[in-house]
PDB file of N, CA, C, O and CB in Angstrom:
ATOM      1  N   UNK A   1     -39.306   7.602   4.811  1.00  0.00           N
ATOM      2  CA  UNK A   1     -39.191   7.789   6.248  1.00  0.00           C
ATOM      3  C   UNK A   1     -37.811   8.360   6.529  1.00  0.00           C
ATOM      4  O   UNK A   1     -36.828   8.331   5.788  1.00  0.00           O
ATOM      5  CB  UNK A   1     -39.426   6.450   7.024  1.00  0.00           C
ATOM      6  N   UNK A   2     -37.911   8.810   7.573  1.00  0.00           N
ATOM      7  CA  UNK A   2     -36.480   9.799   7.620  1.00  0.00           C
ATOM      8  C   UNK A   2     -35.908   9.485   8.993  1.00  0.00           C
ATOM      9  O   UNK A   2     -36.974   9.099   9.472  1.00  0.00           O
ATOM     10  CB  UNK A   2     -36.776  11.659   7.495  1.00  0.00           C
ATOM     11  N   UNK A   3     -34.937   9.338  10.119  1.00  0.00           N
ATOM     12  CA  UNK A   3     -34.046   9.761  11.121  1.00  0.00           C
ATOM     13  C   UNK A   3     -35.157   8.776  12.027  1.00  0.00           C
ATOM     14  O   UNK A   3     -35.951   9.405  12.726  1.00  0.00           O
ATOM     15  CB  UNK A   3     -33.737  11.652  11.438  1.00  0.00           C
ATOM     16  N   UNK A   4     -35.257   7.124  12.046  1.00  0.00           N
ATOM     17  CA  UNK A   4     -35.453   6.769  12.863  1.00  0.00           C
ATOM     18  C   UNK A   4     -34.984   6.422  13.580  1.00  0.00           C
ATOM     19  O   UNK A   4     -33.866   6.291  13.081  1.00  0.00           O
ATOM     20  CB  UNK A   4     -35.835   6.450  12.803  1.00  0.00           C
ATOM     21  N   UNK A   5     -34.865   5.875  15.220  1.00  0.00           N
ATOM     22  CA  UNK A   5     -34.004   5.128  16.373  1.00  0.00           C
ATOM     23  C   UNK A   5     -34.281   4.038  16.629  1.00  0.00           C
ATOM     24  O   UNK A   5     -35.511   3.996  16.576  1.00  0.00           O
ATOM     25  CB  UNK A   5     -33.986   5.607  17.558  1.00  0.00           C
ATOM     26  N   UNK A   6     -33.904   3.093  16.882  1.00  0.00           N
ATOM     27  CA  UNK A   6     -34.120   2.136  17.542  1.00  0.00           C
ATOM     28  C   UNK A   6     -33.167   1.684  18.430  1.00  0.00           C
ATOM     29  O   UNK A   6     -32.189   1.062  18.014  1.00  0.00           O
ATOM     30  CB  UNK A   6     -34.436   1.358  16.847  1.00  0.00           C
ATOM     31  N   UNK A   7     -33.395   2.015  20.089  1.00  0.00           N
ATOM     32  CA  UNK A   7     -32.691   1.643  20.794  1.00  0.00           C
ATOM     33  C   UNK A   7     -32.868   0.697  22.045  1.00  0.00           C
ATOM     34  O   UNK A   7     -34.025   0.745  22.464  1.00  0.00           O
ATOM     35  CB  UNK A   7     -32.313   2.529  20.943  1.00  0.00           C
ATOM     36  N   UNK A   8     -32.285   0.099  22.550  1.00  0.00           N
ATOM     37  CA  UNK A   8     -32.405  -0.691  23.956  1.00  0.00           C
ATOM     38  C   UNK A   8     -33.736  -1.918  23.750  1.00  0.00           C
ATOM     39  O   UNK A   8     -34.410  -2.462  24.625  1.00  0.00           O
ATOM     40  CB  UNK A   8     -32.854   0.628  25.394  1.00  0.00           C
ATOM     41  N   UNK A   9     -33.775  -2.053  22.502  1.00  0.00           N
ATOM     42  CA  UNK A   9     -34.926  -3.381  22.261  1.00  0.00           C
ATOM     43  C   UNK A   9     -34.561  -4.677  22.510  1.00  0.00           C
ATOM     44  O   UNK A   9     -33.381  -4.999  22.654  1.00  0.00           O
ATOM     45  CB  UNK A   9     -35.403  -3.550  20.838  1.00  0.00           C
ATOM     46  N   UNK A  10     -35.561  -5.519  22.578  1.00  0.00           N
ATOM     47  CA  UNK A  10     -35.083  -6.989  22.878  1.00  0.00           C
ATOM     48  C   UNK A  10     -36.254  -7.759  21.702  1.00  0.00           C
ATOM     49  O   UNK A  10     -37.404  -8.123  21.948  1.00  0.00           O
ATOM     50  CB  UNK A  10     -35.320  -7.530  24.903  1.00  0.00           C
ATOM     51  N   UNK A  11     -35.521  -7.841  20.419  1.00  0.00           N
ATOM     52  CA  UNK A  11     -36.337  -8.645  19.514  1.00  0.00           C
ATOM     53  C   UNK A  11     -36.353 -10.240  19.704  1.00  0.00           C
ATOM     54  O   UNK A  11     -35.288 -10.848  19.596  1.00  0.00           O
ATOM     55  CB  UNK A  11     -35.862  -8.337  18.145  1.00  0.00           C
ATOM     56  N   UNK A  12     -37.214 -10.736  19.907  1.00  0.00           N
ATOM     57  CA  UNK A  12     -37.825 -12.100  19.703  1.00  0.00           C
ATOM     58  C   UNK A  12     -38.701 -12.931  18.839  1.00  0.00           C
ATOM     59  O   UNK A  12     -39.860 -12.749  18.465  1.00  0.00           O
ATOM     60  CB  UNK A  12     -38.286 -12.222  20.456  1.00  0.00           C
ATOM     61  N   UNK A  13     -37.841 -13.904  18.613  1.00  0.00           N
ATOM     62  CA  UNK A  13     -38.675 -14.801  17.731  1.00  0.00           C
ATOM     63  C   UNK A  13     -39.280 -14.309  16.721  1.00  0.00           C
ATOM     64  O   UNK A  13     -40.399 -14.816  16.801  1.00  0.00           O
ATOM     65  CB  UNK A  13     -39.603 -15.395  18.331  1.00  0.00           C
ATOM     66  N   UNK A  14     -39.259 -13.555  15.693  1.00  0.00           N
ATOM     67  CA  UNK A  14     -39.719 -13.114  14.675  1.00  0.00           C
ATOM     68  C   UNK A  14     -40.303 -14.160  13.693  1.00  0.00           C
ATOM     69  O   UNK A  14     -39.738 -15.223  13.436  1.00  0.00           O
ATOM     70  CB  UNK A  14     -38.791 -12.381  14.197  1.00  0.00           C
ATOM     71  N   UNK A  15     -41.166 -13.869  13.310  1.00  0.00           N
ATOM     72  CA  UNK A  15     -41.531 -15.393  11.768  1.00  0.00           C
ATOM     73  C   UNK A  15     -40.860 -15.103  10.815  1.00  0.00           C
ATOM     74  O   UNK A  15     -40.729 -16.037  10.024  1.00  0.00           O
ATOM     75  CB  UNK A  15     -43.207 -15.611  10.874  1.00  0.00           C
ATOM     76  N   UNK A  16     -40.272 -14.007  10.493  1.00  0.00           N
ATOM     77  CA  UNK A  16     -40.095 -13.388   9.298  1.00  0.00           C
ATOM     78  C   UNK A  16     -39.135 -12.998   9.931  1.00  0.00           C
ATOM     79  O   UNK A  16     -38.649 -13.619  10.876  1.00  0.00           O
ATOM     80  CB  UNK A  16     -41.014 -12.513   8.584  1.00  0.00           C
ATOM     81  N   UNK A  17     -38.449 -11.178   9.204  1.00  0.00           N
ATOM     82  CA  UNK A  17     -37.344 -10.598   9.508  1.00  0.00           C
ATOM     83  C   UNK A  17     -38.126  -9.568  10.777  1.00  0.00           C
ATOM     84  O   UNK A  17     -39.309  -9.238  10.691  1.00  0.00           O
ATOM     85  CB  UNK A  17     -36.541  -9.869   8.066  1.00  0.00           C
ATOM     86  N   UNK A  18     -37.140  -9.119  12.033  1.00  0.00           N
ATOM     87  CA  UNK A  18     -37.109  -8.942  13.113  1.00  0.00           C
ATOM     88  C   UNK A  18     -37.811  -7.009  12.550  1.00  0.00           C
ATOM     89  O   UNK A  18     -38.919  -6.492  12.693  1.00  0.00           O
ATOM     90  CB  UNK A  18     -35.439  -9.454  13.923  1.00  0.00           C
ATOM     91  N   UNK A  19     -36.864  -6.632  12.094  1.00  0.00           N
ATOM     92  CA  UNK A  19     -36.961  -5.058  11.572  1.00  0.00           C
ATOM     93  C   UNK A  19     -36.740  -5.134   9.877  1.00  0.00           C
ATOM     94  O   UNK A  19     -35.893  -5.736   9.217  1.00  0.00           O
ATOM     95  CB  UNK A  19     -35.557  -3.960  12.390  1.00  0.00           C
ATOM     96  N   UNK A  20     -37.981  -4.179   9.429  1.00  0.00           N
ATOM     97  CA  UNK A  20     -37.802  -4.698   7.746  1.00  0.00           C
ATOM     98  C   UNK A  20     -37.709  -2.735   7.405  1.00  0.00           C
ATOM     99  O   UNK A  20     -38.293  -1.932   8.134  1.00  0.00           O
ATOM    100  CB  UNK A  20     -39.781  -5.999   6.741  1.00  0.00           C
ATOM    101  N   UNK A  21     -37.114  -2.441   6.543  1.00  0.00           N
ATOM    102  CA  UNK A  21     -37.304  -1.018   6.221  1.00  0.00           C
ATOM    103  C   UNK A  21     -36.854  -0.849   4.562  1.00  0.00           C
ATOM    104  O   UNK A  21     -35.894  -1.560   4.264  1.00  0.00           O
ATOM    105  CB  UNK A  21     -36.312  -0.034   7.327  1.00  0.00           C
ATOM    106  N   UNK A  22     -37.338  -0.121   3.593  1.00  0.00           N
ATOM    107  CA  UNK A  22     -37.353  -0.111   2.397  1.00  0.00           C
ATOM    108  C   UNK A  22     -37.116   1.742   2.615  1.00  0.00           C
ATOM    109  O   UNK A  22     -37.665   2.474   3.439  1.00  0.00           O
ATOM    110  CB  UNK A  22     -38.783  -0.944   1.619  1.00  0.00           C
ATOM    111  N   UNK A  23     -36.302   2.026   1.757  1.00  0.00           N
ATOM    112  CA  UNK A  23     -36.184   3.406   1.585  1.00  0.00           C
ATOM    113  C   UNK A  23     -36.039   4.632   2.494  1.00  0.00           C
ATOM    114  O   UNK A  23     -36.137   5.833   2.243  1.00  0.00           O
ATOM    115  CB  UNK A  23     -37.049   3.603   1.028  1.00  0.00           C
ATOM    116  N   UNK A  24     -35.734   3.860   3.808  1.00  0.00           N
ATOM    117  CA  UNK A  24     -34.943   5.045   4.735  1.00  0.00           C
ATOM    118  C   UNK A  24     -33.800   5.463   4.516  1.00  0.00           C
ATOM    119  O   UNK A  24     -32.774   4.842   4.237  1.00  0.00           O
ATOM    120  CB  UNK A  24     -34.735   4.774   5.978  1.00  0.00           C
ATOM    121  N   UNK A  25     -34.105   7.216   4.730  1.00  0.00           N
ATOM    122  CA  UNK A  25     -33.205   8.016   5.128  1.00  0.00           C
ATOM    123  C   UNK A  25     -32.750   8.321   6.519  1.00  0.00           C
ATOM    124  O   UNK A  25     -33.108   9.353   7.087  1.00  0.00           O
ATOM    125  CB  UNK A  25     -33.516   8.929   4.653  1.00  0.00           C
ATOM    126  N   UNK A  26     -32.117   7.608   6.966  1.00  0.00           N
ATOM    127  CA  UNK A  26     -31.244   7.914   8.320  1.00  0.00           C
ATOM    128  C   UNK A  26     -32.059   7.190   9.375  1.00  0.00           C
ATOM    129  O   UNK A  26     -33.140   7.590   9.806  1.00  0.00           O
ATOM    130  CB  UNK A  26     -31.067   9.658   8.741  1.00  0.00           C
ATOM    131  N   UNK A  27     -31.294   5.845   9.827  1.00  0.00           N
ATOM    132  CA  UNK A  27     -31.780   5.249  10.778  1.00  0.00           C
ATOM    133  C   UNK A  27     -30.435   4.855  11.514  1.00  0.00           C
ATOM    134  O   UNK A  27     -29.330   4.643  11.015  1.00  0.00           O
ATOM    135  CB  UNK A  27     -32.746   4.169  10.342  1.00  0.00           C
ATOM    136  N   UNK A  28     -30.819   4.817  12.788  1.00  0.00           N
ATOM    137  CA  UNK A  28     -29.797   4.162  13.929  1.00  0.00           C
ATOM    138  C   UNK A  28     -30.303   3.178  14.690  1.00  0.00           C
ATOM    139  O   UNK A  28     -31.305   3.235  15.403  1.00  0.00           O
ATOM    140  CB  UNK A  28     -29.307   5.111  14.945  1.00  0.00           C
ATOM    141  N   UNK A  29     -29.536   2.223  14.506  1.00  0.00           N
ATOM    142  CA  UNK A  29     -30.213   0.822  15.690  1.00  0.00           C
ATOM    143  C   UNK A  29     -29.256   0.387  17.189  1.00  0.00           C
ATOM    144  O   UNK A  29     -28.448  -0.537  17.092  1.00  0.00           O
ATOM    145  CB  UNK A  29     -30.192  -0.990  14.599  1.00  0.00           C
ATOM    146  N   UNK A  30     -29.385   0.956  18.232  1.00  0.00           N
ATOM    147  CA  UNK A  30     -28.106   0.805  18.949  1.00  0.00           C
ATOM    148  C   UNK A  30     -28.696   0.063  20.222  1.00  0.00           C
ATOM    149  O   UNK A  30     -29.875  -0.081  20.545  1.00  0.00           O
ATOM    150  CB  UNK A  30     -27.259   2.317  19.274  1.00  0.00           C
ATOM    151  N   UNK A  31     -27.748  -0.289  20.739  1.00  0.00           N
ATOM    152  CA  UNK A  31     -28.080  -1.541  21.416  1.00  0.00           C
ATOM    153  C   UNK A  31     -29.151  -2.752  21.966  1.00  0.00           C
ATOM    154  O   UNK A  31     -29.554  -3.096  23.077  1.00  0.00           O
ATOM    155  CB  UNK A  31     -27.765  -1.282  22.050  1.00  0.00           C
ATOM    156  N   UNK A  32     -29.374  -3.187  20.612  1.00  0.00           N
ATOM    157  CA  UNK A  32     -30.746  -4.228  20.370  1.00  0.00           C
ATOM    158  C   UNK A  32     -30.074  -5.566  20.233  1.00  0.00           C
ATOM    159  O   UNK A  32     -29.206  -5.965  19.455  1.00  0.00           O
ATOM    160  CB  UNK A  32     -31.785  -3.891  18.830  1.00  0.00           C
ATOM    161  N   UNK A  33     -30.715  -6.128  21.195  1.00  0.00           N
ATOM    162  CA  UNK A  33     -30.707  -7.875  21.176  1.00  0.00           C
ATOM    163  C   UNK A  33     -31.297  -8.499  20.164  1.00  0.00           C
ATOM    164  O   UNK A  33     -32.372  -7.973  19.879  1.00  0.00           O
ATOM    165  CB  UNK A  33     -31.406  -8.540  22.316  1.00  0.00           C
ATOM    166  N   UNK A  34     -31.016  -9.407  19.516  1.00  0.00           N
ATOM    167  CA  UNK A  34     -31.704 -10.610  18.255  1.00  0.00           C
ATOM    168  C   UNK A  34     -31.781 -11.312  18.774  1.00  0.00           C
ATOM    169  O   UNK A  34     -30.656 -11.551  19.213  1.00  0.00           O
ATOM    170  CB  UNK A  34     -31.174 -11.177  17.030  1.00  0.00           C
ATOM    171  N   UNK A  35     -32.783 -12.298  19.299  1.00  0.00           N
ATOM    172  CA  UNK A  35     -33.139 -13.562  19.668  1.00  0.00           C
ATOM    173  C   UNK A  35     -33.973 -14.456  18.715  1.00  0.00           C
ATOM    174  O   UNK A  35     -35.172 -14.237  18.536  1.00  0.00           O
ATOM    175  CB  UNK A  35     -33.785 -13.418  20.820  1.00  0.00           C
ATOM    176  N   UNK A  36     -33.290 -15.497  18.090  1.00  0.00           N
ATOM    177  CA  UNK A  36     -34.083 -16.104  17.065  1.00  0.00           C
ATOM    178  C   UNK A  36     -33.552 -17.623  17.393  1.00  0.00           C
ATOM    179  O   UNK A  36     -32.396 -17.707  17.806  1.00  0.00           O
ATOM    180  CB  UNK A  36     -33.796 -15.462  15.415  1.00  0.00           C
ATOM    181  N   UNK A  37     -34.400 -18.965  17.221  1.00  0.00           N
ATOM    182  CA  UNK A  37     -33.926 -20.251  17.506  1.00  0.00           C
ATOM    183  C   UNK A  37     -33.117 -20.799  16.681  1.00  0.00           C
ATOM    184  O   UNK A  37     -33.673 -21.115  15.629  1.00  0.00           O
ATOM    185  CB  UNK A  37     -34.805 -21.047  17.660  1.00  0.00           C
ATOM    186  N   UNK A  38     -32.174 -21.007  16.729  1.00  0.00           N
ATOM    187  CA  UNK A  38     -31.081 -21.476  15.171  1.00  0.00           C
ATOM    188  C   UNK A  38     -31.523 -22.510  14.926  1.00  0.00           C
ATOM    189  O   UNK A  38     -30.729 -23.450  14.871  1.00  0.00           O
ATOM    190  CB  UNK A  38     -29.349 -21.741  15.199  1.00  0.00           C
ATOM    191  N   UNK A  39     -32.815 -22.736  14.705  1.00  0.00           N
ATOM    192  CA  UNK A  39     -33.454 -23.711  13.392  1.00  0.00           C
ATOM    193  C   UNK A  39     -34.914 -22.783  12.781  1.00  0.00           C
ATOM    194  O   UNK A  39     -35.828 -23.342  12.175  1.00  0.00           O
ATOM    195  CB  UNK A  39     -34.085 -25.655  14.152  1.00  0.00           C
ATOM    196  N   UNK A  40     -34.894 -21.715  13.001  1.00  0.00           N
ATOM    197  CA  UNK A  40     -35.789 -20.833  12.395  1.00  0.00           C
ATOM    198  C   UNK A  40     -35.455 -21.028  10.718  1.00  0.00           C
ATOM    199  O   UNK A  40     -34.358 -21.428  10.330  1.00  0.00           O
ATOM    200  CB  UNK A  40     -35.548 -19.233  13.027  1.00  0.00           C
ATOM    201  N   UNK A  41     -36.262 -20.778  10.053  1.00  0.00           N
ATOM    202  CA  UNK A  41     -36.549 -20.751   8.589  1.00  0.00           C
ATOM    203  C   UNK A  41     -35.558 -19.522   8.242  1.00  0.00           C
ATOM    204  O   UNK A  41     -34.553 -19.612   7.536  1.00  0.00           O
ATOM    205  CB  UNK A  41     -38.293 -20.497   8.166  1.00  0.00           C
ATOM    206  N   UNK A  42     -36.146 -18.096   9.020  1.00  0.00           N
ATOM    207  CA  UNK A  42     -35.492 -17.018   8.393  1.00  0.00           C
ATOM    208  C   UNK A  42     -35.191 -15.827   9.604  1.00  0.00           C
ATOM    209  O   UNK A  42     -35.885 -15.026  10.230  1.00  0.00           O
ATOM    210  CB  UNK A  42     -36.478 -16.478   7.117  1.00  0.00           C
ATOM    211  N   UNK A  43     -33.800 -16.185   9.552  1.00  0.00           N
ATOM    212  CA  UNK A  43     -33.181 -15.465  10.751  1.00  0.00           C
ATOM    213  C   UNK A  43     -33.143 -13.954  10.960  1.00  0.00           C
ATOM    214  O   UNK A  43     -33.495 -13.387  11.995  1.00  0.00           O
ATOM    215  CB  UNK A  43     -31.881 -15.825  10.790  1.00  0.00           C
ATOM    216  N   UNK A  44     -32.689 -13.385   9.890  1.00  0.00           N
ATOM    217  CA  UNK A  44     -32.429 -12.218   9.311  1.00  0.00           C
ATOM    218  C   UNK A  44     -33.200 -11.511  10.541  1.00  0.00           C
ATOM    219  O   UNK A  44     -34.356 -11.769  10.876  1.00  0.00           O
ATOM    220  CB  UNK A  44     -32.939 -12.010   7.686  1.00  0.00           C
ATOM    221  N   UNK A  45     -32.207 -10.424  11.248  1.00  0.00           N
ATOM    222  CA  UNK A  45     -32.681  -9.456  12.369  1.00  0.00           C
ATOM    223  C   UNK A  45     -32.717  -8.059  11.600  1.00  0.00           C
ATOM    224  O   UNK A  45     -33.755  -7.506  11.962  1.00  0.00           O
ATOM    225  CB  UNK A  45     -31.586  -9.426  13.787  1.00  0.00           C
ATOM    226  N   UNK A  46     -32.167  -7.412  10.876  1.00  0.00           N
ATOM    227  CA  UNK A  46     -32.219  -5.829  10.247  1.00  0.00           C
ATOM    228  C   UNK A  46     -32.555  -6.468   9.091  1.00  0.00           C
ATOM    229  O   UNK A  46     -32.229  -7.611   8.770  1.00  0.00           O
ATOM    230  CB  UNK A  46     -30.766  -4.674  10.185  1.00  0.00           C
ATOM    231  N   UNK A  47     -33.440  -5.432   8.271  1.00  0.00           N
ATOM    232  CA  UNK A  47     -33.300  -5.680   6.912  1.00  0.00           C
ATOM    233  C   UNK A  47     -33.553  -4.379   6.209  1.00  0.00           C
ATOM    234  O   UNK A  47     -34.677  -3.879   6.230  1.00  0.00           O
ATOM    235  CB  UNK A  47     -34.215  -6.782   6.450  1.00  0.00           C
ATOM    236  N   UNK A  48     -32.447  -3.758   5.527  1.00  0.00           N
ATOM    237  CA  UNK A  48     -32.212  -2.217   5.339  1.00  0.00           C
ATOM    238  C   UNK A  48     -32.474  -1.925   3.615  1.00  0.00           C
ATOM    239  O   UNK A  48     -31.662  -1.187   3.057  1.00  0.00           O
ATOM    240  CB  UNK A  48     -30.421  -1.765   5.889  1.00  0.00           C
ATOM    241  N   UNK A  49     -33.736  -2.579   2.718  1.00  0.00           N
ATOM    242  CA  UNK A  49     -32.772  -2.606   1.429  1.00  0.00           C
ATOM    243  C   UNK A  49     -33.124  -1.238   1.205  1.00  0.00           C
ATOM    244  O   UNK A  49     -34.107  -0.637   1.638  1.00  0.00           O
ATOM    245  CB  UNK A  49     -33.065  -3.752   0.056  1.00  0.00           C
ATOM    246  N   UNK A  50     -32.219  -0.831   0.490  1.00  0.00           N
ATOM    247  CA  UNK A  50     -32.296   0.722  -0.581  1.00  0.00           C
ATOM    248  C   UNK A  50     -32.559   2.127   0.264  1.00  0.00           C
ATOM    249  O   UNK A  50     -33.167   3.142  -0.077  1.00  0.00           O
ATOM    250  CB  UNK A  50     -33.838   0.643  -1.821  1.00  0.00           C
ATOM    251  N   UNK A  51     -31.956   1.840   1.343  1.00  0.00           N
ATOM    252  CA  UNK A  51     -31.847   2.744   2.300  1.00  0.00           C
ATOM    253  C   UNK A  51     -30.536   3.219   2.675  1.00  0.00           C
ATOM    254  O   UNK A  51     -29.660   2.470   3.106  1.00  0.00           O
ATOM    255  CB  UNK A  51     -32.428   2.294   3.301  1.00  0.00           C
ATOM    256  N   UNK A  52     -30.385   4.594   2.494  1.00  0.00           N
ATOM    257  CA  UNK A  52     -29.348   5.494   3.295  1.00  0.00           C
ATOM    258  C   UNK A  52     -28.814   6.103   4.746  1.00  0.00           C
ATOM    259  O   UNK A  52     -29.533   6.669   5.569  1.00  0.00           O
ATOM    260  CB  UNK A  52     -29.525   6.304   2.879  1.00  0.00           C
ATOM    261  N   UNK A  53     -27.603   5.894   4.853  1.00  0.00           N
ATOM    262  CA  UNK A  53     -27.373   6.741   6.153  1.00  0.00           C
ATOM    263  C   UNK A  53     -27.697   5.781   7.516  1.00  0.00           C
ATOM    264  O   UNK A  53     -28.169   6.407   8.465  1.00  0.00           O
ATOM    265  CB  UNK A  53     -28.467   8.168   6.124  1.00  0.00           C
ATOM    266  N   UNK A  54     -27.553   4.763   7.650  1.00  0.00           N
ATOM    267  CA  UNK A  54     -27.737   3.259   8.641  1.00  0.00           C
ATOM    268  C   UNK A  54     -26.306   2.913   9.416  1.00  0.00           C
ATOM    269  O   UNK A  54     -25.133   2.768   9.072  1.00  0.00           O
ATOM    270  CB  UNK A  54     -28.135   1.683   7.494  1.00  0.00           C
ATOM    271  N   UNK A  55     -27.041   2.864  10.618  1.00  0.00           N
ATOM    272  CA  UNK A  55     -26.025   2.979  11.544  1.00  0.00           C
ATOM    273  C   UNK A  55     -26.656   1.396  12.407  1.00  0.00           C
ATOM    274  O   UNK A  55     -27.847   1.153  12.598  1.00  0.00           O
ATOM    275  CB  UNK A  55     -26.019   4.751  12.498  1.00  0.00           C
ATOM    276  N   UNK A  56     -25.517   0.524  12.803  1.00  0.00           N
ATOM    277  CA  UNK A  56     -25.909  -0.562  13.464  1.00  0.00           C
ATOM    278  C   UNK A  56     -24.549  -0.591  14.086  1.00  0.00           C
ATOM    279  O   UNK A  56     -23.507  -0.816  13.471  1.00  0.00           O
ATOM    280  CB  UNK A  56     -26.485  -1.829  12.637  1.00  0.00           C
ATOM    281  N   UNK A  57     -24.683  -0.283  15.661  1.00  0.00           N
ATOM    282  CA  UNK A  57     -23.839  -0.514  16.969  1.00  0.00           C
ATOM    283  C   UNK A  57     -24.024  -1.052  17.849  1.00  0.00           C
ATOM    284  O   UNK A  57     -25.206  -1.351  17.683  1.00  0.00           O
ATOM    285  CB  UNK A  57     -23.552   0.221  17.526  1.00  0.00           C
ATOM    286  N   UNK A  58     -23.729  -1.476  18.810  1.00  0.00           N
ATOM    287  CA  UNK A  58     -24.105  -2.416  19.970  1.00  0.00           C
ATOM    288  C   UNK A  58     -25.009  -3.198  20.193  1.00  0.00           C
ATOM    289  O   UNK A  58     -25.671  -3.290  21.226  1.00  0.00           O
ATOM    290  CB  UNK A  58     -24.236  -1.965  20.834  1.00  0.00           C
ATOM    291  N   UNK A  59     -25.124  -4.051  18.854  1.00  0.00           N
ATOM    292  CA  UNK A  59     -26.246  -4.626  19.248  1.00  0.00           C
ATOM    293  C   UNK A  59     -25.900  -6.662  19.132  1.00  0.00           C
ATOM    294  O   UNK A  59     -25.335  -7.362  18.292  1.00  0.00           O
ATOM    295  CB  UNK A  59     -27.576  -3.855  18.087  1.00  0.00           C
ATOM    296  N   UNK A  60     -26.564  -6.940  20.395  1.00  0.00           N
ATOM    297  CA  UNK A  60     -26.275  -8.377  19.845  1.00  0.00           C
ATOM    298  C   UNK A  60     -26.881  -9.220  19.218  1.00  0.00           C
ATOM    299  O   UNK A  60     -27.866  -9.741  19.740  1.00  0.00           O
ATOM    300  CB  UNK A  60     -26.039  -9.037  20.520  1.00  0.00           C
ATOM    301  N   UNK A  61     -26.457  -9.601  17.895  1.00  0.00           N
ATOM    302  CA  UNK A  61     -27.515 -10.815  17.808  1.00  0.00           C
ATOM    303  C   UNK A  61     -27.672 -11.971  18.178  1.00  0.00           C
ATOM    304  O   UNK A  61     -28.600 -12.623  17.700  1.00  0.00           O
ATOM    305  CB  UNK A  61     -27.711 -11.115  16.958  1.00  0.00           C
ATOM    306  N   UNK A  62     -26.907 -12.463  19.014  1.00  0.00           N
ATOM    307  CA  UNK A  62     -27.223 -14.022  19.624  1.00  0.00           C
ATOM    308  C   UNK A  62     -27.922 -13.942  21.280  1.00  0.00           C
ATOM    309  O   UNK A  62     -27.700 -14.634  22.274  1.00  0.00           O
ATOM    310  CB  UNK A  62     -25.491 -15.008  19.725  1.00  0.00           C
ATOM    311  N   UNK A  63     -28.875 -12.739  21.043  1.00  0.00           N
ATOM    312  CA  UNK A  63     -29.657 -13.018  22.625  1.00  0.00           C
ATOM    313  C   UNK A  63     -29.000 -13.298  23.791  1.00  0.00           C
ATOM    314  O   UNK A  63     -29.636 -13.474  24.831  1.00  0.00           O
ATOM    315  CB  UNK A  63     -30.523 -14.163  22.660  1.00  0.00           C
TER     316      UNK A  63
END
């Protein structure tokens, strides 16, 4: 996958990880909220493995 965006999102409660991506080329995540309960199992909001060119700005993770 190549030059995705992700912008102005409001992730919630995920079971798992919020955004999962394996082998991107060129992604930007800019100003996205993480909302997860700090007794969740597995918090993890980005998850970028073996991917190039990742950009993470303005984004909050404590909702």
């Amino acid at each position: 996958m190549r030059s995705i965006t992700y912008s102005g999102v409001w992730l919630r409660n995920a079971a798992n990880f919020h955004v999962a991506m394996n082998r991107v080329e060129g992604a930007t995540f800019w100003s996205l909220t993480i909302d997860s309960p700090a007794d969740a199992r597995n918090t993890d909001g980005i998850d970028v493995r073996a991917s190039q060119d990742v950009t993470i700005t303005h984004t909050d993770p404590y909702g």
